[in-house]
C-alpha positions as CSV (number, residue, x, y, z in Angstrom):
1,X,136.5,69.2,198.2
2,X,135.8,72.8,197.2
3,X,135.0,74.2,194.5
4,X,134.7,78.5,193.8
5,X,132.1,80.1,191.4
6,X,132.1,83.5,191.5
7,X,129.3,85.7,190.0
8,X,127.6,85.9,187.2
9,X,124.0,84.4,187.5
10,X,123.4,82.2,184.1
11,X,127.4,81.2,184.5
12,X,127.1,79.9,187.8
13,X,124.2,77.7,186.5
14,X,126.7,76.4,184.2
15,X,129.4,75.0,186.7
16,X,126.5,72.6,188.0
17,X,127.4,69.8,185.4
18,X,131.4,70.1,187.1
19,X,130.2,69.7,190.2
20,X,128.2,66.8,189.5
21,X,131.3,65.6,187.7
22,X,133.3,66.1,190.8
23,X,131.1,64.3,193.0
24,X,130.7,61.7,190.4
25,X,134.4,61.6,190.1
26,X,135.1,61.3,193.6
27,X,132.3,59.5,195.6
28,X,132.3,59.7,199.2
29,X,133.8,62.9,199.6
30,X,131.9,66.2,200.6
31,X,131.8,68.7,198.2
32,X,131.2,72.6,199.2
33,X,130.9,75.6,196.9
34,X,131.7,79.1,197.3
35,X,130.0,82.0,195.6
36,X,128.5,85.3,195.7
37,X,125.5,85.3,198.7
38,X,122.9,86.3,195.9
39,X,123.2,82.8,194.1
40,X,122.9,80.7,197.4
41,X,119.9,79.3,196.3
42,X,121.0,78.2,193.1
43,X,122.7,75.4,194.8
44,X,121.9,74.9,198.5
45,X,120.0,71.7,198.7
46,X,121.6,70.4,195.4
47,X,122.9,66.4,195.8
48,X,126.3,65.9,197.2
49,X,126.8,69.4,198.1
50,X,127.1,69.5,202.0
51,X,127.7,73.5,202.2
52,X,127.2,76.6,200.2
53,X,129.6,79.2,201.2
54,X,129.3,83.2,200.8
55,X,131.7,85.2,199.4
56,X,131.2,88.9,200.4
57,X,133.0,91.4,198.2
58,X,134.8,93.7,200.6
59,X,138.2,92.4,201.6
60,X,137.3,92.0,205.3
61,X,134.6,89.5,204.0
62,X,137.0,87.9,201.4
63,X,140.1,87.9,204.2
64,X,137.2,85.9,207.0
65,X,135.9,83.8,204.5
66,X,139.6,82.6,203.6
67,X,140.2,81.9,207.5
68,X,136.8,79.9,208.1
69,X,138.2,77.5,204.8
70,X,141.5,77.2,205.9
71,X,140.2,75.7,209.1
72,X,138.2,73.6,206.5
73,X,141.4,71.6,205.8
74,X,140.1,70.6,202.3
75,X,141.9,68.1,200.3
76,X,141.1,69.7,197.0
77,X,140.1,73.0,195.9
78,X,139.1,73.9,192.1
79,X,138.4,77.8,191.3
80,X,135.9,77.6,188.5
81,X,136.3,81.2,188.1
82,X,139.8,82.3,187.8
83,X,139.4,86.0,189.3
84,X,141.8,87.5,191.9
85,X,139.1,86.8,194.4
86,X,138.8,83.3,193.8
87,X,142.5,82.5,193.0
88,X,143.3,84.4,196.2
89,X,140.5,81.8,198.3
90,X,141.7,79.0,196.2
91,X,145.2,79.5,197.4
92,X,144.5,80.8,201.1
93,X,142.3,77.7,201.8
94,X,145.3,75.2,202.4
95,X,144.2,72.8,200.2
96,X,147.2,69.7,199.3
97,X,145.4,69.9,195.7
98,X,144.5,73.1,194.1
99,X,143.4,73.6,190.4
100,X,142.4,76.7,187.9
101,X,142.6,77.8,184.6
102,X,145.8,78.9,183.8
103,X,145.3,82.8,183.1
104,X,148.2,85.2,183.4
105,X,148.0,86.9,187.1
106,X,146.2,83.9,188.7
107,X,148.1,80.7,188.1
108,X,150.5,80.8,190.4
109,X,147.0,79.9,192.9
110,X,146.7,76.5,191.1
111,X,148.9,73.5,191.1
112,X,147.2,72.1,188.7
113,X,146.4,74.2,185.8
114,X,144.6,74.0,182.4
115,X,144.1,76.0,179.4
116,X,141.1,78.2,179.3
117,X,140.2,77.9,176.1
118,X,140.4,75.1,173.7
119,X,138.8,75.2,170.1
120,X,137.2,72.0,169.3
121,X,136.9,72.3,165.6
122,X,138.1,75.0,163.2
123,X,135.5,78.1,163.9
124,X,133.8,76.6,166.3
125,X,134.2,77.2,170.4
126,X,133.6,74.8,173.3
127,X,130.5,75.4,175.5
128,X,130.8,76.9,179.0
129,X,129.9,73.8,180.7
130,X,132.4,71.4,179.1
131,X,134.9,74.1,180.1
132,X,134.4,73.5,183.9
133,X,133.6,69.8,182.9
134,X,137.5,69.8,181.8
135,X,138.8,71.6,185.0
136,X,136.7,69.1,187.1
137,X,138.0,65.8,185.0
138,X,141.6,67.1,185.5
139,X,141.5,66.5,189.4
140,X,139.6,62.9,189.0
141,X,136.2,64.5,188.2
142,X,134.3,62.3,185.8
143,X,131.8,63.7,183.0
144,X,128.1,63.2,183.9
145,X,127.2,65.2,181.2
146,X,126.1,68.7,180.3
147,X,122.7,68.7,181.5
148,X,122.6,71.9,184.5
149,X,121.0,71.9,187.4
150,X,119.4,74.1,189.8
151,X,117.8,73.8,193.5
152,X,114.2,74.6,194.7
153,X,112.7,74.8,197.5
154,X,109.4,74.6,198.6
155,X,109.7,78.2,200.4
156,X,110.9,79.5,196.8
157,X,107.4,78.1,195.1
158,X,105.2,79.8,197.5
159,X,106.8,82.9,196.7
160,X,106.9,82.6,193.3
161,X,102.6,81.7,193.7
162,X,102.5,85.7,195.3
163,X,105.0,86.8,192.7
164,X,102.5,85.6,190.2
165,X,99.6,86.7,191.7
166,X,101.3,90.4,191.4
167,X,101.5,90.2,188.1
168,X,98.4,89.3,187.1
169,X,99.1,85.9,185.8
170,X,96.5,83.0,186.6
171,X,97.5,80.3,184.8
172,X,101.5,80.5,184.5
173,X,101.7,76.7,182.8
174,X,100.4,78.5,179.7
175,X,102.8,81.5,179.8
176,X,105.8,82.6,178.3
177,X,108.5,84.2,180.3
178,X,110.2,86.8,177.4
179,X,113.6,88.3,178.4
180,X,114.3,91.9,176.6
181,X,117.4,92.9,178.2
182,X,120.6,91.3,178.8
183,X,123.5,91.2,181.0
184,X,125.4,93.4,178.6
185,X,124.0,96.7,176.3
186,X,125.0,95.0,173.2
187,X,122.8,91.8,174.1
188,X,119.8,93.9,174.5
189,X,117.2,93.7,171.7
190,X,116.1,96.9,170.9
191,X,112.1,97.7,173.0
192,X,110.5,98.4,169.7
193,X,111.7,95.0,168.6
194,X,110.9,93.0,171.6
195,X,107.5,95.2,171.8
196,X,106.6,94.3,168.2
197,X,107.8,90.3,169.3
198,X,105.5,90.3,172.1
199,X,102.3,91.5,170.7
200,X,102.9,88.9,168.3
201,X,102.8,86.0,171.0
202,X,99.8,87.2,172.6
203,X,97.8,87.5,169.7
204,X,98.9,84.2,169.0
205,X,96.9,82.9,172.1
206,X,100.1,83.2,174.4
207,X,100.4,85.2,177.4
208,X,104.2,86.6,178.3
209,X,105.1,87.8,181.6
210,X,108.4,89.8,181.1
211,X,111.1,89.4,183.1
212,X,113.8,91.7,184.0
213,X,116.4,92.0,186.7
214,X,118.5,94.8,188.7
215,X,119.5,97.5,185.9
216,X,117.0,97.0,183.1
217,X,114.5,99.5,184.6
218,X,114.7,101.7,181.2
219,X,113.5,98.8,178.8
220,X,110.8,97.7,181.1
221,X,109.8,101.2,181.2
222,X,109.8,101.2,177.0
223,X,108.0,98.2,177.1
224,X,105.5,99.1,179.1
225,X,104.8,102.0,176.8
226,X,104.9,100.0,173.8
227,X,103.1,97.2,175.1
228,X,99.9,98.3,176.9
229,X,98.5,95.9,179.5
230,X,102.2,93.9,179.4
231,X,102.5,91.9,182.1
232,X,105.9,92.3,184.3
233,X,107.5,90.2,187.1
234,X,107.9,92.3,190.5
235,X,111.6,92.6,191.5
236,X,112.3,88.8,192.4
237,X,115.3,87.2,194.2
238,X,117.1,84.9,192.7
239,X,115.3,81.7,194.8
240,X,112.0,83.3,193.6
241,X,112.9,83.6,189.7
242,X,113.8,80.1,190.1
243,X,110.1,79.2,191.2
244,X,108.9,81.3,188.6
245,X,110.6,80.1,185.7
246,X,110.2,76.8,187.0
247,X,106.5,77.4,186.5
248,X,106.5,78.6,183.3
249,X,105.5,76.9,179.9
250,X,108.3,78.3,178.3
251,X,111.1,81.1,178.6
252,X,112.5,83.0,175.0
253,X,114.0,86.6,174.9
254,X,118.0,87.6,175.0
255,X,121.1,85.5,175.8
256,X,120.6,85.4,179.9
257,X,121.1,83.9,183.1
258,X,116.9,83.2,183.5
259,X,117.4,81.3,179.9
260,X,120.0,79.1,181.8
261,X,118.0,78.7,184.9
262,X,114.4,77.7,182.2
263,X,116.8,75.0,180.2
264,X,118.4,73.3,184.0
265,X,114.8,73.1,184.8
266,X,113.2,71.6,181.7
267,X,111.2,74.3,180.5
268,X,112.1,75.1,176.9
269,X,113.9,77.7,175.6
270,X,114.6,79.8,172.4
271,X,117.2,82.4,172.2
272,X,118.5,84.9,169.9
273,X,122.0,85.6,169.8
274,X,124.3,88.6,168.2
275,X,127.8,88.8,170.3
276,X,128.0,85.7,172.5
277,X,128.6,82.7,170.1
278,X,125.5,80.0,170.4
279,X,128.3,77.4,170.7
280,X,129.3,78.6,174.1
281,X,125.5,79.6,175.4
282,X,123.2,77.6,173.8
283,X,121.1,75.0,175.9
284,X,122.1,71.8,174.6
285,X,119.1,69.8,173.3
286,X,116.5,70.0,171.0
287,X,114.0,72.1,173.2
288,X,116.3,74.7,173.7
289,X,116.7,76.8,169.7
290,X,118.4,79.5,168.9
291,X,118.5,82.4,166.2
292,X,121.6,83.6,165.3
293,X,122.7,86.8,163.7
294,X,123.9,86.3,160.2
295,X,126.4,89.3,159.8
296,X,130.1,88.7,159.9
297,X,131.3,90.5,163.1
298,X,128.3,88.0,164.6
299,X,129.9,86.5,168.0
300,X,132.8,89.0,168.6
301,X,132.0,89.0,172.5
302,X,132.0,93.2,172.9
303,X,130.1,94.5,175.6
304,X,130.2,97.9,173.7
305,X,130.2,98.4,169.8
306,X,130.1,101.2,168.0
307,X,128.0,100.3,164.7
308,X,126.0,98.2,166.6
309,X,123.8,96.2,164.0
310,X,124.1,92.4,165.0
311,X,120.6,92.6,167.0
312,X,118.3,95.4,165.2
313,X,119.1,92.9,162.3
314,X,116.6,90.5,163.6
315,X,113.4,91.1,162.4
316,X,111.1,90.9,165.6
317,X,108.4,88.9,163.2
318,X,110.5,86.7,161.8
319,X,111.6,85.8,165.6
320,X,108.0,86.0,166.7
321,X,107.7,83.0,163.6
322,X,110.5,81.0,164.7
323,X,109.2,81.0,168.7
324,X,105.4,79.9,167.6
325,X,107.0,77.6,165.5
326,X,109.6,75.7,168.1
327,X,106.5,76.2,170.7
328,X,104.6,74.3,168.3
329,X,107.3,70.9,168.6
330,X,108.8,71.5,171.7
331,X,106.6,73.8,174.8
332,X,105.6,71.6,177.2
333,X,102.3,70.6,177.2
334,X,99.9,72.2,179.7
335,X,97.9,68.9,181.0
336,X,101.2,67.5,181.5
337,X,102.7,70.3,183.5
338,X,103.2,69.3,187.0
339,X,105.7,70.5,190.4
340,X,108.9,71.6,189.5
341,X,111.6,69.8,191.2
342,X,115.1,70.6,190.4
343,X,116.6,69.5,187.4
């Protein structure tokens, strides 16, 4: 079997629980994943997956990496992405079975097709992972639930010790990992916001160790202003962030890929949200909580908006209350904190 997740970093965390519901679906037979070369380690080393495949972004790469699955001779194929790219692989491999969303432009890829999206309730939307759960149960997958799940090695851990070394943390099982920025400007809380957050956490007895990715240079850089002495996570591969996180005592901030990566790990979470719908991103469970935005234009999924309001709404004390408090019931307890394995 093969199944195709394309970028991005907290979404390809969320195709784990299809996987697992292919393999569970079809035991015996090998299961390989394609996706971008960044989020190998996400799921090399993961059960039941024999091979992770890179998929470069310039068409020479995507035009080899077609030929090297064609000679594959996979049975079934299931893009979990439905981009060009992906359809494009999906159909070029030579799979007998092949299966996608059906989205205008790509489903002539898929022999097998299903809708996208599917409301289960008036209002209310269906979560990422039970999306790809459906594609996968529409080729003989099986639901194993929608718990995620990442890999980690033991190479990952050692780096994540130096990474936390360079940032000045000693004792990482008492520390919360805040997340500021987001993948999107309209899912960034505004610094003075997050700054005022922060200094709330701390001087509740909690050290926070920000982390930020590729692209979110300018809010560190507020932050760092705002926040004197803030501690900050050095630029960190994704294998790295994994050992990190998985480290951690707890991970709160923006609507992000690290969130996912904290909740497939068991480390608790708590997230705000403004555009993206808590229905679709929310960790399920109840050590992952959320805030939500209560204005009416709240989870209209724009990535730009020009009365932007949904996130300055939130009062950074009020979210500063509502971490402390689900810390309080649900952070994981230091004496008890032990390895990370994956989830």
């Amino acid at each position: 079997m093969l199944a195709i997740r394309l970028r991005a970093l907290g979404d390809v965390v969320l195709t784990t629980p299809a996987l697992r519901a292919l393999r569970v679906g079809h035991p015996g037979r090998a299961l390989d994943v394609v996706t971008d070369p960044r989020y190998l380690p996400l799921l090399t080393g993961l059960p039941g997956i024999r091979r992770v495949w890179a998929a470069g972004r310039g068409t020479g790469d995507t035009l080899a990496l077609a030929g090297q699955l064609r000679r594959e001779r996979y049975a079934l194929a299931v893009d979990f992405f439905g981009n060009p790219r992906s359809a494009f692989l999906t159909a070029a491999c030579g799979a007998r079975t092949t299966a996608g969303y059906d989205l205008r432009g790509r489903r002539y890829a898929y022999r097998q097709r299903v809708a996208r999206e599917v409301a289960p309730a008036p209002g209310r939307r269906e979560h990422a992972s039970a999306v790809h759960v459906r594609l996968a149960e529409a080729v003989g997958g099986r639901n194993d639930g929608l718990a995620a799940e990442v890999a980690l090695s033991d190479a990952a851990r050692h780096e994540a010790d130096a990474l936390l070394r360079a940032a000045r943390i000693d004792h990482p099982e008492s520390t919360i990992g805040f997340i500021a920025a987001g993948t999107w400007a309209t899912k960034t809380w505004p610094p003075s916001h997050a700054a005022r957050c922060i200094r709330r956490l701390i001087a509740a007895g909690h050290p926070v160790l920000l982390i930020a990715g590729p692209g979110e240079e300018a809010v560190t850089e507020a932050l760092d202003a705002l926040v004197p002495g803030l501690r900050v996570l050095p630029p960190a591969g994704v294998a790295a962030l994994v050992g990190v996180i998985a480290r951690l005592r707890a991970v709160v901030g923006t609507d992000s890929g690290p969130r996912h990566i904290a909740a497939a790990l068991g480390v608790p979470t708590f997230c705000w949200f403004g555009p993206t719908h808590p229905d679709t991103w929310a960790s399920p469970g109840p050590a992952h909580g959320f805030w939500w935005t209560p204005l009416p234009c709240r989870g209209c999924d724009r990535t730009a908006c020009p009365h932007w309001n949904c996130l300055p709404t939130l009062s950074p004390d009020t979210a500063a209350d509502a971490v402390l408090a689900h810390l309080e019931r649900h952070a994981r307890s230091t004496p008890a904190l032990g390895p990370a394995h994956h989830a």
